[in-house]
C-alpha positions in Angstrom: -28.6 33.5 0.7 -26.5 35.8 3.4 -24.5 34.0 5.9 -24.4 33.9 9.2 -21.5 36.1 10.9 -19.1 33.6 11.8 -20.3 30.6 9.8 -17.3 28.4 8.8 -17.9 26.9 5.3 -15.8 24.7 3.2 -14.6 26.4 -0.5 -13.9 24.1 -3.1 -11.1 26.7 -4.8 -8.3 28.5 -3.6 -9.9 32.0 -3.3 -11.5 34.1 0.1 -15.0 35.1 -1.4 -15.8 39.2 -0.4 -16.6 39.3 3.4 -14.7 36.1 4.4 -11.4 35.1 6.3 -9.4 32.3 5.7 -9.3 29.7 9.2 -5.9 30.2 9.6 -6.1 31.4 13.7 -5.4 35.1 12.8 -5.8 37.7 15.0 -8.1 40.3 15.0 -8.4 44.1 16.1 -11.9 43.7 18.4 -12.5 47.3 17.4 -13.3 46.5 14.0 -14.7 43.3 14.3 -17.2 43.9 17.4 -19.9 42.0 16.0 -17.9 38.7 15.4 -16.0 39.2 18.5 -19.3 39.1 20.2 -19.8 35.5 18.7 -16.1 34.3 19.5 -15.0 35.8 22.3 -11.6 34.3 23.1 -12.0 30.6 22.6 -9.8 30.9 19.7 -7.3 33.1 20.7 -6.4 36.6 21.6 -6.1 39.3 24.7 -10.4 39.7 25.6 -9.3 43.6 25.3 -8.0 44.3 22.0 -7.6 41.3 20.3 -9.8 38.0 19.2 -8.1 35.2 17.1 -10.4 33.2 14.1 -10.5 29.6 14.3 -7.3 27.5 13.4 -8.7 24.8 10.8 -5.6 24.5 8.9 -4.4 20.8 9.1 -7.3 19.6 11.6 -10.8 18.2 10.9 -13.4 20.2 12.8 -15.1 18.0 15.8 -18.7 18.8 17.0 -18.7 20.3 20.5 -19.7 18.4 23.9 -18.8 18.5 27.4 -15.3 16.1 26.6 -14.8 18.7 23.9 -15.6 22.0 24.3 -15.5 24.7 21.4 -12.3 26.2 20.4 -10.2 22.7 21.8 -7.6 21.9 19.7 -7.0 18.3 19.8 -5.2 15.6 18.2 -1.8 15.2 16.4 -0.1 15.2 12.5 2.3 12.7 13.5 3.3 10.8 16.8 5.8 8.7 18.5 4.7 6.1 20.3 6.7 4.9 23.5 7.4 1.5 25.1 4.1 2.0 27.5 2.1 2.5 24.2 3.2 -0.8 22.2 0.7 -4.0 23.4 3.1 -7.0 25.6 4.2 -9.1 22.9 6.3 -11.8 22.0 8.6 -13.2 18.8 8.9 -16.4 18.8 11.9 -18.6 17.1 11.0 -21.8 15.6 13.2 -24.6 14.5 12.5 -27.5 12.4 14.6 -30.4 10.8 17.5 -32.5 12.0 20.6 -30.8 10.3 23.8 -32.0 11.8 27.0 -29.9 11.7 28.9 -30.4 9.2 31.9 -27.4 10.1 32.6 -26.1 13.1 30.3 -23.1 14.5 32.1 -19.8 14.2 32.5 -18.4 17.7 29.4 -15.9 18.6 27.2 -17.5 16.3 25.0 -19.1 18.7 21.2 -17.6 20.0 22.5 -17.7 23.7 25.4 -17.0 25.4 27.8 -19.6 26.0 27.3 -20.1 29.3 23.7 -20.9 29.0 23.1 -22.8 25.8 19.3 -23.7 25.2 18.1 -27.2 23.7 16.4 -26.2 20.6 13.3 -28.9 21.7 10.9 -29.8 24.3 9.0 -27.5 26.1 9.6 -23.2 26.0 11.5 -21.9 28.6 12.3 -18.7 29.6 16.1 -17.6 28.9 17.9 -14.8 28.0 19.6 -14.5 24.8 23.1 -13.2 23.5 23.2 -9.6 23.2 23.7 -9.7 19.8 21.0 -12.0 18.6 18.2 -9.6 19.1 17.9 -6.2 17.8 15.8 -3.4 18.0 13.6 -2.1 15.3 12.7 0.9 14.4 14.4 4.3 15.0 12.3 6.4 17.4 10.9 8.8 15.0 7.3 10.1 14.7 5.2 8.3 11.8 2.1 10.4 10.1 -1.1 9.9 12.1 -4.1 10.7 10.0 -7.3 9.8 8.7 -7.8 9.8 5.2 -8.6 13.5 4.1 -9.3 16.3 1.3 -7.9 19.6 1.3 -10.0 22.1 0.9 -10.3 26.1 2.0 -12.1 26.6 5.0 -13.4 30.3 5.5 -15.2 31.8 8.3 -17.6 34.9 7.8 -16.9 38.3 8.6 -20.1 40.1 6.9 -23.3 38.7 7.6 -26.1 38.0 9.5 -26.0 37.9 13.2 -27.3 35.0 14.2 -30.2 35.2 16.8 -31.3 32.4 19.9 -33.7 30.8 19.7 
């Protein structure tokens, strides 16, 4: 069975069958590609007067069209880095249990608060700041991958075909 100019189909090896393109968002002369251009247009890519790009599918997951998504949209990311307004309000919480008494003298800076404002480490939470030191920050600010599970395979759009009619 023929294919419809412009039908984007999945390959399960690493070749570009006869009268195919690879998705890769290259760009196209209009003149010798009138009929597809017809099809496309510029959603993709390209001038409008003499050239028309081909769908970019490399690294995406293609997304059925709607009004919050119309066609040719790229969308989403590979990787992200989320910032202070994107992680949920959260707290740690220390927790102390026995009765240990001291048996040495505590190094100086080795408490959880400043000097100035030592804490009881019972009875009911309070709100209090800690020593500068006794908190630190994880993480290091750099993007992490952000994808769904996935296959690789070669995604090819027609160039030979059959026009497709309307309804």
């Amino acid at each position: 069975m023929d294919p419809f100019l412009g039908e984007i189909r999945a390959f399960a090896f690493d070749r570009i069958p006869r009268g195919w393109a690879l998705c890769n968002g290259a760009i196209l002369a209009i003149q010798t590609n009138q009929a597809l251009f017809a099809l496309l247009g510029v959603q993709y890519g390209g001038n409008g007067s003499t050239t028309f790009a081909l769908p970019d599918l490399r690294g995406r997951t293609p997304l059925g069209f709607s009004a919050a998504f119309p066609m040719g949209l790229p969308n989403g990311s590979e990787s992200v880095t989320l910032t202070l307004n994107q992680i949920p309000q959260h707290t740690h919480q220390l927790q102390c249990n026995g009765t240990t008494t001291a048996t040495t003298n505590v190094p100086s800076g080795a408490s959880m608060a400043p000097a100035a404002n030592s804490l009881p480490v019972y009875g009911a939470p309070t709100n209090a700041t800690l020593a500068a030191d006794a908190v630190t920050i994880a993480g290091a600010g750099q993007p992490h991958q952000n994808m769904q599970p996935s296959l690789v395979v070669n995604w090819c759009i027609a160039t030979q075909g059959i026009y497709p009619s309307r309804n």
